[in-house]
GUKOL-539578 format. One line per field, with one value per residue (C-alpha): x, y, z; residue in three letters. Coordinates in steps of 0.001 Angstrom, whole numbers. Each point is the difference from the previous one (the first is absolute). Layout:
REM residues N
x <- X|...
y <- Y|...
z <- Z|...
r <- ala|...
REM end
This chain:
REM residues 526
x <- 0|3090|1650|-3382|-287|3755|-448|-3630|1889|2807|-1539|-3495|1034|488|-3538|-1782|1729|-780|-3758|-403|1400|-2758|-2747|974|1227|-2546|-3355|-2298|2851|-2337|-2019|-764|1436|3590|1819|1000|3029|2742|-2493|-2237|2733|2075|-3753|-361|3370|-459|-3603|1505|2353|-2604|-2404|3034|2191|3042|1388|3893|-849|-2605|-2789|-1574|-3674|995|3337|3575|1321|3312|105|1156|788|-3225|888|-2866|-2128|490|-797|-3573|-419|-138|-2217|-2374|706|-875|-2496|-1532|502|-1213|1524|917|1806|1853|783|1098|3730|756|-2006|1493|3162|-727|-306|2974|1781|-1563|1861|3114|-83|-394|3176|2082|-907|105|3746|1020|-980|-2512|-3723|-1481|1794|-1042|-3891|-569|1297|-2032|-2926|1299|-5|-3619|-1005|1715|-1852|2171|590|-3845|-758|2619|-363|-4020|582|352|3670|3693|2028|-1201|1136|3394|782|-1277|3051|2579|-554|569|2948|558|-1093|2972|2811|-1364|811|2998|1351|-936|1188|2534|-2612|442|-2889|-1985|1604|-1989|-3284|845|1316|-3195|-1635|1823|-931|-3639|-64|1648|-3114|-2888|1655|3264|2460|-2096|1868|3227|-501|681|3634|593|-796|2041|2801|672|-792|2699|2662|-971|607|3044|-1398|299|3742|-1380|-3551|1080|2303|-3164|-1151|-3486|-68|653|-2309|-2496|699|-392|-2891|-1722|1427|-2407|-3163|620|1839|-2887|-2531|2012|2003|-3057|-1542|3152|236|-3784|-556|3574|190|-3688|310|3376|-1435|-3101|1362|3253|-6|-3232|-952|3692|1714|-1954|-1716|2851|1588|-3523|-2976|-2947|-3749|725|886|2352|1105|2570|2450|-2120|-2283|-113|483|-3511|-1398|1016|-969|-3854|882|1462|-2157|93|3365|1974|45|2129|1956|2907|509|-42|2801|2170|-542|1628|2603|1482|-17|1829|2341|751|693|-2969|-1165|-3250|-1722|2786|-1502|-3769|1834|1730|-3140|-1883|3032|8|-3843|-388|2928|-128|-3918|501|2808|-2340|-2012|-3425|-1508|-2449|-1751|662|3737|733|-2036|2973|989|-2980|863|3636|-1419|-2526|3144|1549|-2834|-1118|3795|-862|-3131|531|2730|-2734|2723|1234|-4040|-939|1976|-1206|-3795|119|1561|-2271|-3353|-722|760|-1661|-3329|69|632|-2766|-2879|2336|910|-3470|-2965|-1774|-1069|-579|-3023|-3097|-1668|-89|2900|2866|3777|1690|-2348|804|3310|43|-2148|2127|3116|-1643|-1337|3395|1512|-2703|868|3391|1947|-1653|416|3888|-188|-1254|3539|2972|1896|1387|-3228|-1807|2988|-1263|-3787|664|1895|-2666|-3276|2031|647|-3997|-849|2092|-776|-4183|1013|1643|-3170|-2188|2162|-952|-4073|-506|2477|-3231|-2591|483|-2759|-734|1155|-2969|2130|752|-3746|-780|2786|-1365|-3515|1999|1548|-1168|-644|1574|3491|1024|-1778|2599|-2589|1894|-1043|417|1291|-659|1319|3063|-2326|3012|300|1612|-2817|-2740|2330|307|-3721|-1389|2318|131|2788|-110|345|367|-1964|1414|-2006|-2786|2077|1258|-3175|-1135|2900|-1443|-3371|523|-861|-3906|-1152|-702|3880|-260|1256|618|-309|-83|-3937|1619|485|-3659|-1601|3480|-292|-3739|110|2258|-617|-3072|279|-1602|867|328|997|1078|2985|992|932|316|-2162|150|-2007|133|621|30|671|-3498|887|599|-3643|-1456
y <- 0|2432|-878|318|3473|1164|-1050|1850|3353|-131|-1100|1783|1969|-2949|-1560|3174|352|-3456|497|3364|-2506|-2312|2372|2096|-3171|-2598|1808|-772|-1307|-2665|2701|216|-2320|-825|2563|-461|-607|-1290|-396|-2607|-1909|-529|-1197|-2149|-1973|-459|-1839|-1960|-962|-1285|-1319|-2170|-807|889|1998|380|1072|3329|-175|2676|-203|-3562|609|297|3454|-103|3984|97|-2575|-1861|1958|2269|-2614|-2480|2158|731|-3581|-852|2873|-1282|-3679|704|2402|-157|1966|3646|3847|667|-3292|1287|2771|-1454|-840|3721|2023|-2862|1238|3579|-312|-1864|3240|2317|-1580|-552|3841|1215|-2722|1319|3622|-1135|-1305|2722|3056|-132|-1819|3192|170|-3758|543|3183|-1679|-3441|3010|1956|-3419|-388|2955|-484|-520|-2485|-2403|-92|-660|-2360|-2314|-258|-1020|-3736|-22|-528|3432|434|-3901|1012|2950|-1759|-2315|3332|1340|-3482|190|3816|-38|-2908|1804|2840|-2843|-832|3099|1433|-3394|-2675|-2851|-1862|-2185|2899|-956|-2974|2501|1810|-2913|-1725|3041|644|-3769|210|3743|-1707|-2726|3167|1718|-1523|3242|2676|-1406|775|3266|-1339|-1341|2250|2661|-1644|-212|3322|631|-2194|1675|3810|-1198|-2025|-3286|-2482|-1247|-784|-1456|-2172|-1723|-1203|-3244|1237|2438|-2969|-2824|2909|-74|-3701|45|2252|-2019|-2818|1966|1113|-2955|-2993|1621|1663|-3270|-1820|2617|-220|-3803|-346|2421|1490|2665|476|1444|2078|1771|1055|449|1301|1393|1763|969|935|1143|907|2491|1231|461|689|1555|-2836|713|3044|1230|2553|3376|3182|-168|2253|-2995|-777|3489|215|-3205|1527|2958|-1416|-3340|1112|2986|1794|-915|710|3847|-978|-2501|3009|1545|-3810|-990|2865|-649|-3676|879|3112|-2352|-2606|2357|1003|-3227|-1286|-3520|-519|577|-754|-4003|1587|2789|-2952|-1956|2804|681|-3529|-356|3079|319|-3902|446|2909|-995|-3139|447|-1095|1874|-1004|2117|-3044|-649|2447|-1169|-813|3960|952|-1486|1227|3481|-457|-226|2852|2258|-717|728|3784|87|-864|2591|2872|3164|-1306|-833|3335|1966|-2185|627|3282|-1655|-3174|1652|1649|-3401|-1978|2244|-413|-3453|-1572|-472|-668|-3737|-1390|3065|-2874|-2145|2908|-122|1929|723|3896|457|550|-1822|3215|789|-3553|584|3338|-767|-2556|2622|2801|-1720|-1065|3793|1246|-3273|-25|2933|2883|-2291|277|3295|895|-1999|205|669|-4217|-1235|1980|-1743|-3143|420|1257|-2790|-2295|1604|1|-3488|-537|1778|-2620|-2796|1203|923|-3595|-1738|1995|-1321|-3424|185|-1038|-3131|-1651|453|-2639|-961|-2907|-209|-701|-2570|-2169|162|-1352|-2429|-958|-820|-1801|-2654|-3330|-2196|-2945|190|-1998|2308|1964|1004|2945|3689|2765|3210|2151|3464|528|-954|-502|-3433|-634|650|-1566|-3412|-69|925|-2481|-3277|-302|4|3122|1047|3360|945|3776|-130|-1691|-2604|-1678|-236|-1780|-2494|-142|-438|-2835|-3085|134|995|3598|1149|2175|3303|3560|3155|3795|1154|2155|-3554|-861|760|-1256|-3306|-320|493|-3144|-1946|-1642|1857|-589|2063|-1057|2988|3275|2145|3492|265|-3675|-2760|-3767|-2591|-3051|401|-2003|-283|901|-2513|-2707|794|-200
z <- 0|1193|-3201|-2145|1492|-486|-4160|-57|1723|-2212|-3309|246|-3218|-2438|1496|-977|-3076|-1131|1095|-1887|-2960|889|-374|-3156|-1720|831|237|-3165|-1245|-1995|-1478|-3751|-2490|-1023|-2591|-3401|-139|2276|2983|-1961|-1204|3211|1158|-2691|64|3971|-1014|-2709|2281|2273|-2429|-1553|2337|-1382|2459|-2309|-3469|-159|-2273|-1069|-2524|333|-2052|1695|1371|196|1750|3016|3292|1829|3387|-41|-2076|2986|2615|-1322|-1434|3221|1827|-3180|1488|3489|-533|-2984|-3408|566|-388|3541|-12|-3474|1320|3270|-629|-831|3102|2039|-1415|120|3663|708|-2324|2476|2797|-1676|-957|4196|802|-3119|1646|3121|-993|-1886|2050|3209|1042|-969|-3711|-611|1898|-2824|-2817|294|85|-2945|-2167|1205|-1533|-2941|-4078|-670|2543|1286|-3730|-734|3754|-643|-4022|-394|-1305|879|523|3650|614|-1956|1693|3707|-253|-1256|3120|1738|-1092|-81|4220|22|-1426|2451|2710|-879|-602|3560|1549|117|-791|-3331|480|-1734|-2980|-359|374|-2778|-2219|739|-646|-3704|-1114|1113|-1864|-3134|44|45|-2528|-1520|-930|1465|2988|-756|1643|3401|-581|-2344|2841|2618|-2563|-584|3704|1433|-2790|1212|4031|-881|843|-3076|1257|3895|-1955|-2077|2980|1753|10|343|-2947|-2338|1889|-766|-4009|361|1918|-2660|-2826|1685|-22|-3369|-2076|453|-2052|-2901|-205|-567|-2410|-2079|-161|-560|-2811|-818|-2886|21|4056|-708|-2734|1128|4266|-1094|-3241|-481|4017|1437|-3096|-2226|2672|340|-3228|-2360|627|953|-803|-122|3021|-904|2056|-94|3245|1875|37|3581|1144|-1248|1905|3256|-666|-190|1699|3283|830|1909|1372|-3580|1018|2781|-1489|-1080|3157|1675|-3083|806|3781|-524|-2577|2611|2689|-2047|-1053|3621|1057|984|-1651|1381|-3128|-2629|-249|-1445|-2155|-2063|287|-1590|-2839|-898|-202|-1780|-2758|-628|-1308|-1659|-2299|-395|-3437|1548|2089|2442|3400|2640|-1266|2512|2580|2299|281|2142|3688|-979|-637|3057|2206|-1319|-82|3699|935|-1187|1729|3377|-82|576|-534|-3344|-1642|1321|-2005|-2991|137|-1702|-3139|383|623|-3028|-1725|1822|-106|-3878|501|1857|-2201|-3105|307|-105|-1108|-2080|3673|2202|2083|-1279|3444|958|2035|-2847|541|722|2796|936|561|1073|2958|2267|-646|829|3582|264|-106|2105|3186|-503|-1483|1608|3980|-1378|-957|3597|1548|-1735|-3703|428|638|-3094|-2434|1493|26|-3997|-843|1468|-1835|-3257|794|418|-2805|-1876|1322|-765|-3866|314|1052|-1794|-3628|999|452|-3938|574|2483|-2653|-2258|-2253|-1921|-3598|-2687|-1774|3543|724|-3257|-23|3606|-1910|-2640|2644|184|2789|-795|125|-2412|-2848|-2334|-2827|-1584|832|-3030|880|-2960|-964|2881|3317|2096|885|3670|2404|-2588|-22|4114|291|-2724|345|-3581|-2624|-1863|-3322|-1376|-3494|-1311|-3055|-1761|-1760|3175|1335|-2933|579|3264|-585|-2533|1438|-38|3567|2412|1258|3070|-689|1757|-2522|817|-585|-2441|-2364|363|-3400|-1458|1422|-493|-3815|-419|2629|2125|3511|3543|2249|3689|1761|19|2109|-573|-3768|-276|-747|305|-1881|-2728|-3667|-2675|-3809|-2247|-1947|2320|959|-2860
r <- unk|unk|unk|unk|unk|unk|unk|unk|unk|unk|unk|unk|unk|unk|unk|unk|unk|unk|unk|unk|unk|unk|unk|unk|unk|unk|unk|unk|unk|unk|unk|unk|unk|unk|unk|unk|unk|unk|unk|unk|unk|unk|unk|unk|unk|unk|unk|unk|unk|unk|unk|unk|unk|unk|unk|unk|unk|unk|unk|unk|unk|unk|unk|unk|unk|unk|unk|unk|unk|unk|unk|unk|unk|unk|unk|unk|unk|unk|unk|unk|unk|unk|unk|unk|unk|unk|unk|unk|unk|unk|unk|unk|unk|unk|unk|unk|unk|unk|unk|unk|unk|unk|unk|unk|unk|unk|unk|unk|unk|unk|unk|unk|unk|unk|unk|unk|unk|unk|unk|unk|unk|unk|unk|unk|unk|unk|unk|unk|unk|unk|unk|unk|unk|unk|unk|unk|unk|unk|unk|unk|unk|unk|unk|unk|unk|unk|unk|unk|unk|unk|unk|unk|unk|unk|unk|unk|unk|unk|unk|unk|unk|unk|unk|unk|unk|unk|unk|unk|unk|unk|unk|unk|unk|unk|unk|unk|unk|unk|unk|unk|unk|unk|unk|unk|unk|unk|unk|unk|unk|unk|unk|unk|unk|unk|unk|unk|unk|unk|unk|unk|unk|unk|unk|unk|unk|unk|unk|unk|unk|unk|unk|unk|unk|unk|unk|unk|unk|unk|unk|unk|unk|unk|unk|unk|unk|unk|unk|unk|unk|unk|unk|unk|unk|unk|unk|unk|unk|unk|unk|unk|unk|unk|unk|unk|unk|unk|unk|unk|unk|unk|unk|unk|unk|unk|unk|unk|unk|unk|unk|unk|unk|unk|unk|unk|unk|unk|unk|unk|unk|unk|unk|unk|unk|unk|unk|unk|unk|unk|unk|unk|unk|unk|unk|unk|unk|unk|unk|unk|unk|unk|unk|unk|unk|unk|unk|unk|unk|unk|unk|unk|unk|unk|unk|unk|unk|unk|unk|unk|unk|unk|unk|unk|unk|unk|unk|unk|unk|unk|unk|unk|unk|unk|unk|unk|unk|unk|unk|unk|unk|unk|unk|unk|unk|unk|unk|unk|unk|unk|unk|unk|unk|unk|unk|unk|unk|unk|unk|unk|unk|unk|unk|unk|unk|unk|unk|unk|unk|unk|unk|unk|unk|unk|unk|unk|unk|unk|unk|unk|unk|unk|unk|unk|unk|unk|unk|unk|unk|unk|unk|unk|unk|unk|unk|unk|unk|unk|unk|unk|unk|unk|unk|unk|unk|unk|unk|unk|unk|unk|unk|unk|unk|unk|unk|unk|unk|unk|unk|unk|unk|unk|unk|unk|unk|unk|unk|unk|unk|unk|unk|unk|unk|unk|unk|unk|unk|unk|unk|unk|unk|unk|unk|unk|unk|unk|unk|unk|unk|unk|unk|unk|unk|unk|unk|unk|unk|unk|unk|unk|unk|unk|unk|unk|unk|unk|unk|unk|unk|unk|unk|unk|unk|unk|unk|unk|unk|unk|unk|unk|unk|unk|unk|unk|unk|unk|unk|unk|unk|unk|unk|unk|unk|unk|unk|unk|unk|unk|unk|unk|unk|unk|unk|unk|unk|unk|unk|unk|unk|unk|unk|unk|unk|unk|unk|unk|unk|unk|unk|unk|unk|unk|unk|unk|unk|unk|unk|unk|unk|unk|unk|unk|unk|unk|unk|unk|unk|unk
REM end
């Protein structure tokens, strides 16, 4: 009980940061239907997995996908196993994630500057676009970036210590990063790479037993399944895992996905508001301190270079590439803002900014009721200045630099949580609810479902359980329409009187500007 207590009093900020993960990540997480694309898929190759049994070699449509490693797959095969096949449950493996991030972004704080400095930044990733977004959306970049900062919280370790158990933590932690997400791990050893060159460490490193036990020890988690992908289907896996998803992305534009270098500079600039208006002052912070001797910070600075310049000079360009910046930039950011004199003097160069900047990211999903978002916003801050600033003003000049610092601090934290309201109003997608009245109840059933005239095909072949096949123009469908009987087919409405004129139609039912029903040939009918 003594010793229950004594955790509980000095851990009470990782317990609240991991329930404020709970509840942002969790609730209505199972609302509206899976998204086209990447969501659906990842959903889709988990219930193949299931529905097969062939737990090795991903299936995806009922053909091989040779993308990426089962890691993620795995995980919510089996949430589908245990509890049955549903969205929360494919979403599950990446808010579990997300919350394990959260806490691995107060200990990195923690580590790297104070309790307070870790407690703010676990809260600043809570209220960030990207990361609510990308832990409640069914795929593998939260999962990817959970086991970075395994491994980035174990160099931390290390560094401060004289323990080289940790090594096999972040070893572990690599080879279970390289089975979510094959290269996109690389980061993490690349990171403590060209960490242990700037502190002088490599020579003293690579004398440890445990530093190479811990290369071993990921070879293991890594080597089984790639060995057996190789020997099982050979050129057919290295060309399409290698060739096309590692290099290619990063030699050619893919699908494209094609930016300037100012790329990302423009995702956080509408992915981690509000915080991006700090993120300068929070940069320069780290790089003066570094530059005075002090290393606290030096670790997430080349995290952040090596995340950042390695996807840029990459040819395709994706949002979530990045995705392992933000608890990096969390850190640094909530190093600025618990120093109250130093964000102070910012706010007069943020708050213009930031006032322009609140209703941009999102006008399309704001609310329609009567109160407008400014007034929204303007509200809480200007109850905050009337409690806390003019009680300060009333004392002393120290305590009005810290009540300042700690309404600015509100006010962010309310523009953060006010970004995220659209990201808990999902809504189901016509073409899942009429794939969903396309499914069949015995399992065993794979009549063929039409998609005609680009209805995107992901969510429609989770929801109906039946192979797909995609018709761009009339002359497919008439190769698919050939044998003699009604084919099941989704069309836009706009396609109607096309369809009808040289085809027998029934409709069936109706979604948005969709429509789902049987056609067949005239001619077969007559």
């Amino acid at each position: 009980m003594i010793r229950t207590k004594t955790l509980l009093r000095h851990n009470w900020p990782l317990l609240i940061v991991c329930l404020l993960a709970a509840l942002l990540l969790l609730w209505r997480l199972g609302r509206g239907t899976l998204r086209d694309w990447d969501e659906a898929i990842f959903a889709q190759i988990s219930k193949e997995m299931v529905q097969s049994g062939n737990w090795l070699v991903p299936y995806w449509g009922y053909e091989l996908r040779f993308h990426k490693p089962p890691l993620f797959y795995w995980t919510t095969a089996i949430f589908f196993r245990l509890f049955g096949v549903s969205e929360f449950w494919a979403r599950a493996a990446s808010a579990f994630s997300g919350v394990g991030l959260v806490a691995l972004t107060y200990l990195v704080g923690k580590r790297a500057y104070d309790r307070w400095t870790g407690f703010l930044a676990a809260v600043i990733l809570l209220t960030s676009y990207q990361f609510i977004f990308s832990a409640r959306f069914g795929t593998s970049d939260v999962m990817l970036t959970l086991w970075i900062y395994v491994a980035v919280y174990a160099y931390f370790r290390l560094r401060d210590g004289h323990n080289h158990n940790w090594w096999y933590v972040a070893g572990a932690a690599f080879g279970l990063a390289f089975m979510v997400k094959s290269a996109g791990a690389l980061v993490a050893p690349a990171t403590i790479g060209l960490a242990l060159l700037l502190d002088r460490r490599i020579t003293a490193t690579l004398k440890t037993r445990e530093f190479w036990l811990a290369g071993l020890l990921a070879v293991i988690i890594v080597l089984p399944w790639h060995a057996f992908m190789v020997l099982r289907y050979g050129q057919a896996f290295l060309g399409e895992y290698v060739g096309r998803h590692i290099v290619a992305r990063a030699t050619t534009v893919l699908a494209g996905h094609v930016g300037s270098i100012f790329y990302y500079l423009g995702m956080l600039y509408n992915r981690f508001f509000p915080w991006f208006y700090l993120l300068p002052f929070a940069l320069v912070l780290a790089v003066r301190e570094n530059m005075a001797g002090e290393k606290r910070s030096r670790f997430l600075l080349v995290l952040m270079a090596t995340v950042f310049f390695v996807y840029t000079a990459a040819q395709t360009k994706l949002s979530w590439y990045i995705f392992p910046l933000y608890p990096a930039l969390a850190v640094l950011t909530a190093s600025f803002v618990v120093q109250p004199f130093r964000i102070c003097s910012a706010w007069r160069m943020v708050a213009p900014f930031a006032a322009r900047r609140m209703n941009a990211p999102y006008a399309a999903m704001r609310p329609t009721s009567g109160v407008s978002s400014p007034v929204l916003l303007v509200l809480p801050f200007a109850g905050l200045v009337l409690l806390v600033v003019i009680p300060a003003l009333l004392r002393r000049r120290s305590s009005l630099s810290l009540a300042l610092a700690a309404v600015l601090g509100v006010f962010f934290l309310v523009a953060g949580l006010y970004s995220i309201r659209p990201l808990y109003q999902k809504m189901a997608l016509p073409a899942a609810r009429l794939a969903y009245t396309a499914r069949s109840a015995d399992p065993t059933d794979r009549e063929v479902l039409v998609l005609y005239s680009g209805v995107a095909e992901p969510s429609v072949l989770f929801y109906s359980d039946r192979p797909i096949r995609q018709a761009a123009h009339l002359e497919k469908l008439d190769l698919l329409t050939s044998a003699g009987r009604p084919v099941r087919i989704i069309f836009a409405r706009k396609d109607m009187n096309t369809l009808a004129a040289a085809y027998s139609l029934e409709v069936q039912a109706e979604a948005g500007q969709l429509v789902y029903g049987l056609i067949q040939r005239r001619a077969d009918v007559e």
